[in-house]
N, C-alpha and C positions, 0 to 999 in steps of 0.2 A: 257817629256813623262813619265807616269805613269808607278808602277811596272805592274799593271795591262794589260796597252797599250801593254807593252814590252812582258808578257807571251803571250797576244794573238797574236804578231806579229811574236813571238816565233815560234806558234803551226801553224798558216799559211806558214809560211817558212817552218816548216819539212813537212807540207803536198805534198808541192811545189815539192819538193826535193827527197821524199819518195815514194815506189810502197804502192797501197793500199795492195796487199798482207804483205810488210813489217809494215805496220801499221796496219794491224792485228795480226802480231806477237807483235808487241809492245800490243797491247792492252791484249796479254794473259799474259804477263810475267809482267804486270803495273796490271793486274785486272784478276789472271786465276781464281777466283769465279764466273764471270762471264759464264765460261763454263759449269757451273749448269743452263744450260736454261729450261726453262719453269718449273722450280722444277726435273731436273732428265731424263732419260731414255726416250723415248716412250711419253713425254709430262709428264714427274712426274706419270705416270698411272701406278699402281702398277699391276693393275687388266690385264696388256697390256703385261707385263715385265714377268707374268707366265704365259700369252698366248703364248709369241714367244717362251719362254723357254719350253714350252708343244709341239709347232712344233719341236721344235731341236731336243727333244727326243724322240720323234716318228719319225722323219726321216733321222738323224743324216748326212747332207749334207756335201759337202768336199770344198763348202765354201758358204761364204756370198756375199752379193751385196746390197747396199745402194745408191739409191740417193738421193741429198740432205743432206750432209756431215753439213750445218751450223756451232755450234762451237764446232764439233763432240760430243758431249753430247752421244745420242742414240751410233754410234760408238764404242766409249771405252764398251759400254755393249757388242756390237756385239761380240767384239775382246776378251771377257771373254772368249767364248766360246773356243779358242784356235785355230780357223780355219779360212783358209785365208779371209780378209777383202776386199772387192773393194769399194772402194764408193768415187762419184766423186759431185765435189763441184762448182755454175758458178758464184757466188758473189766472188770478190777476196778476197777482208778484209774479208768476213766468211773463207776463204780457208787460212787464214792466219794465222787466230789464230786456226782453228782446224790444219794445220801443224806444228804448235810450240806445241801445247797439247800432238799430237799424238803420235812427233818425236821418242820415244821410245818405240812403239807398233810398232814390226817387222813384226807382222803379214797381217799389213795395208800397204794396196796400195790407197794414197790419190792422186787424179786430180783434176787438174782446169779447166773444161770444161763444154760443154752443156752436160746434162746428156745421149743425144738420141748418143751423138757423144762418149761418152762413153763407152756406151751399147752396141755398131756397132765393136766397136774395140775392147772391151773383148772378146766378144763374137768368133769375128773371131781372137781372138787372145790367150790371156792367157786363158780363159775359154772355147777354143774349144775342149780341151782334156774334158769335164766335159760338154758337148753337152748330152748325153744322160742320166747323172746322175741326180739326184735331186738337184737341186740351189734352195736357200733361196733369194728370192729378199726382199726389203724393200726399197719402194718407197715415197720417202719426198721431189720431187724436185719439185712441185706444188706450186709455192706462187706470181708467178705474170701473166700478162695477157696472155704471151707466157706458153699456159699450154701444158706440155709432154707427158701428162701422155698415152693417147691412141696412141702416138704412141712408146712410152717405152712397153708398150704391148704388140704391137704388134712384134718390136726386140725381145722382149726375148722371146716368143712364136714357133717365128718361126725359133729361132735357138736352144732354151731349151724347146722340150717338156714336158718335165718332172720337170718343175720347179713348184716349190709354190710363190705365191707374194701375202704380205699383203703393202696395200698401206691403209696410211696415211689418217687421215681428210675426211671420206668417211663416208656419211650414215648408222646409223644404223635406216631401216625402222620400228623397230617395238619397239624403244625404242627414243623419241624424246630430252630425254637429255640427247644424244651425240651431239656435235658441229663438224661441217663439211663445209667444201670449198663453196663458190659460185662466181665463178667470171665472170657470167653476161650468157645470154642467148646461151646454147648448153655446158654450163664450168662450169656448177653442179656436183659435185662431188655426184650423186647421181646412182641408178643400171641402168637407162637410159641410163648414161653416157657410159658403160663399155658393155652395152648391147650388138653391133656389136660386139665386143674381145671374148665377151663369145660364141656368138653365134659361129662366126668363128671358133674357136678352139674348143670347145667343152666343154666349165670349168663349174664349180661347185664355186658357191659363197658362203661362210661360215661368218655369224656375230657373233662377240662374245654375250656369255650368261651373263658373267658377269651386272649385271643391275647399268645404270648409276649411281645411288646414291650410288653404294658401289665402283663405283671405283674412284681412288683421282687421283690428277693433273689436267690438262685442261679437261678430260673428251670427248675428241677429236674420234671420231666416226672410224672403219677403217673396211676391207671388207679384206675377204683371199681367195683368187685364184686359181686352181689347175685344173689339165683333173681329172675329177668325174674319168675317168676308170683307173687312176694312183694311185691315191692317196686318191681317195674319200672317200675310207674303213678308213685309219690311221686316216685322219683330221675329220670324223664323230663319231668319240672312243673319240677325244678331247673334255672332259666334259667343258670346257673352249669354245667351237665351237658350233655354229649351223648352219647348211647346210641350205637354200632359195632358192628355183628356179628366176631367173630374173624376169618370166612374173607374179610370186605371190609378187614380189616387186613392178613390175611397176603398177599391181592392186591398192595399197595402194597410190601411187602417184599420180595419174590421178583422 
């Protein structure tokens, strides 16, 4: 047998052997450069990074909320902030290496779960004292055919009226290079999508103004959330924001 035979028969044996969570701790502490995903923060998006940091300080919330933890990238930005972190992760091996990253960020509370199932239990749990305060959501746990996201929505809605949530990989309609979700007919990440959510509750959609060619990393498109009669005034100041009504979005799409 070859040395070559022998290290593959190697790395099969420990897969055998190994949780994939633990072999995403290996993969951080063998390769933690690789927790630089997609170039950074927000998808490497600079123009994204003084977005959220333009929500923090206009409504300085008493914590965050992330789904879609990956190899906590975004995260560690969150956790700058200095206020509690929740964000919950369903791939194991991603929740392995962002738990070996994170391990020293006290402020973070990481899980391994489906995100809706984590949503359910903050909510009625650590995060019920903060029920009527202002929460930051930041939703990224969209990337395969089991999509959450409308009903992540509608959890935090109806337990945090008062929250903000900018989610991820969402249409910007009036700027076409941003890059945004499709995964396959009624799971367009587009204002259609989130249309019942807003209507129900009564929100206010905000696109960033930043214009795609001046923001760097993937370029990745996202939409921000909130009751117009909450918050509408603070996130409409954010030069960083512009306010859209749904049905002047779903105009441009039909």
């Amino acid at each position: 047998m070859s040395l070559a035979d022998m290290k593959t028969g190697l790395r099969r044996l420990t897969r055998r052997l190994l949780s994939e969570k633990a072999l995403g701790a290996i993969d951080y502490y063998r390769n933690p450069q690789h927790g630089a995903a997609w170039g950074g923060p927000f998808n490497g998006q600079s123009g994204r990074q003084r977005l959220f940091s333009g929500i923090m300080a206009s409504v300085d919330p008493p914590a965050l909320v992330e789904t879609g933890t990956y190899l906590g990238t975004t995260t560690e930005f969150l956790a700058g902030f200095g206020k509690p972190v929740f964000t919950v992760e369903g791939d194991p091996r991603a929740y392995g290496f962002a738990k070996a990253r994170l391990r020293k960020q006290r402020n973070v509370t990481l899980v391994h779960d489906d995100s809706r199932a984590a949503l359910r239990r903050w909510c009625d749990g650590s995060l019920r004292s903060f029920a009527d305060a202002t929460l930051v959501f930041y939703l990224d746990a969209h990337w395969n055919e089991d999509l959450p996201l409308a009903d992540e929505l509608d959890i935090i809605f109806s337990h945090c009226p008062a929250a903000i949530v900018m989610i991820d990989d969402f249409q910007v309609p009036f700027d076409a290079g941003y890059a945004y979700d499709d995964y396959g007919p009624g799971k367009v990440l587009i204002a259609n999508y989130i249309a019942p959510p807003v209507a129900k509750y009564e929100l206010q959609a905000f696109y960033p103004t930043t214009p795609s060619v001046a923001e760097s990393g993937l370029r990745r498109g996202c939409v921000v959330l909130t009751k117009g009669r909450i918050h509408g005034v603070a996130l409409a100041s954010i030069p960083l924001l512009r306010v859209i009504g749904t049905s002047d979005v779903a105009s441009t799409q039909s």
